[in-house]
Steps between C-alpha positions, in 0.01 A plus 500: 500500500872411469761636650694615170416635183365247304325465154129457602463272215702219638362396788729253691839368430480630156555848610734431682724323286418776229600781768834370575558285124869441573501283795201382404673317193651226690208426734310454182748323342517222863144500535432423074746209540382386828129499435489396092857392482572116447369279790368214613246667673241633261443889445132451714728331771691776529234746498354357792797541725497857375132479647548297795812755638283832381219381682704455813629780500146658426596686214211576326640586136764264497255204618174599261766589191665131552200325563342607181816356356470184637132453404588617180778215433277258706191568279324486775430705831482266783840391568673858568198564762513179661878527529447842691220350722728218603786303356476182607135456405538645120455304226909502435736213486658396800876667348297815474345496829815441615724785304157717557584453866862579481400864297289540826753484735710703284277783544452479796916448596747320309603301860158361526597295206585220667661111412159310569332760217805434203454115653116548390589662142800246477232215556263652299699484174648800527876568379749726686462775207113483503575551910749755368270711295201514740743620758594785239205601327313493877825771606445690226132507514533619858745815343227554291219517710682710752634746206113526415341553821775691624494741287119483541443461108152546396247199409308540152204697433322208316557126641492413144855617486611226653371263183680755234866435747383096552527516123796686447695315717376194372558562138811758545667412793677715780687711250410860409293518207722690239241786446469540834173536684393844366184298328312445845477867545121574516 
């Protein structure tokens, strides 16, 4: 049950960022750009590093609402599972192993980042603003996760929820839908 009064329809970040809408703007706002933004790294690329650092940091929302992403934009569901089960085995270049890894160590402290991984990514292909943005979106996935679970937000009903927010995310992006979320009231 969380810890504050939230609307029992939005399980999740969503109720949170419709509890407190004006800070919540902005971290929209970073997280739209940063995730289906211009990149070189595709939109499934960057869902996975959303998946990688919410599954470290074993938050169960953020991890099963990003990995339903991923899938989504992958068209298939192997990759985001494999990724989770271990990096360096998953059927991912060897740029995204390597940025994959970096988000890790993000999670899990930005000093275990170290010169031999951003070597690896450098190697790899990968350019100092692909390095750059998995650095970022893994930080802000970890304020995410920890806004979630700390403020013990509740987990759908139906698993099938999931699917309806892989979708909207997918097709709408981070921002808030301009009617709001009144619809998914049951």
């Amino acid at each position: 049950m969380p810890y504050i009064t939230l609307e029992s329809h939005l399980p999740g970040i969503t109720g949170l960022l419709e509890y407190a809408k004006e800070p919540a703007q902005p971290i929209r706002n970073l997280t739209q750009f940063l995730l289906r933004g211009p990149s070189t790294l595709s939109e499934a690329d960057r869902e996975l590093i959303a998946t990688v650092v919410s599954h470290n940091n074993q938050c169960t929302f953020c991890t099963t609402a990003h990995t339903a992403a991923a899938d989504l934009l992958a068209g298939e569901a192997e990759t985001a599972q494999k990724v989770k089960e271990n990096i360096e085995t998953a059927p991912v270049t060897e740029k995204m192993k390597a940025l994959l890894t970096i988000a890790k160590l993000t999670a899990q402290n930005g000093r275990n980042v170290t010169t031999e991984a951003v070597d690896r990514a450098k190697a790899a292909g990968a350019t100092d603003i692909e390095i750059h943005d998995t650095v970022l979106i893994a930080a802000l996935f970890c304020y995410y996760n920890r806004y979630v679970d700390g403020l013990a937000t509740a987990l759908p009903a139906d698993a099938g929820y999931y699917n309806v927010l892989a979708e909207r995310l997918v097709n709408h992006g981070y921002t808030r839908l301009p009617q709001g979320y009144d619809h998914l009231k049951k």
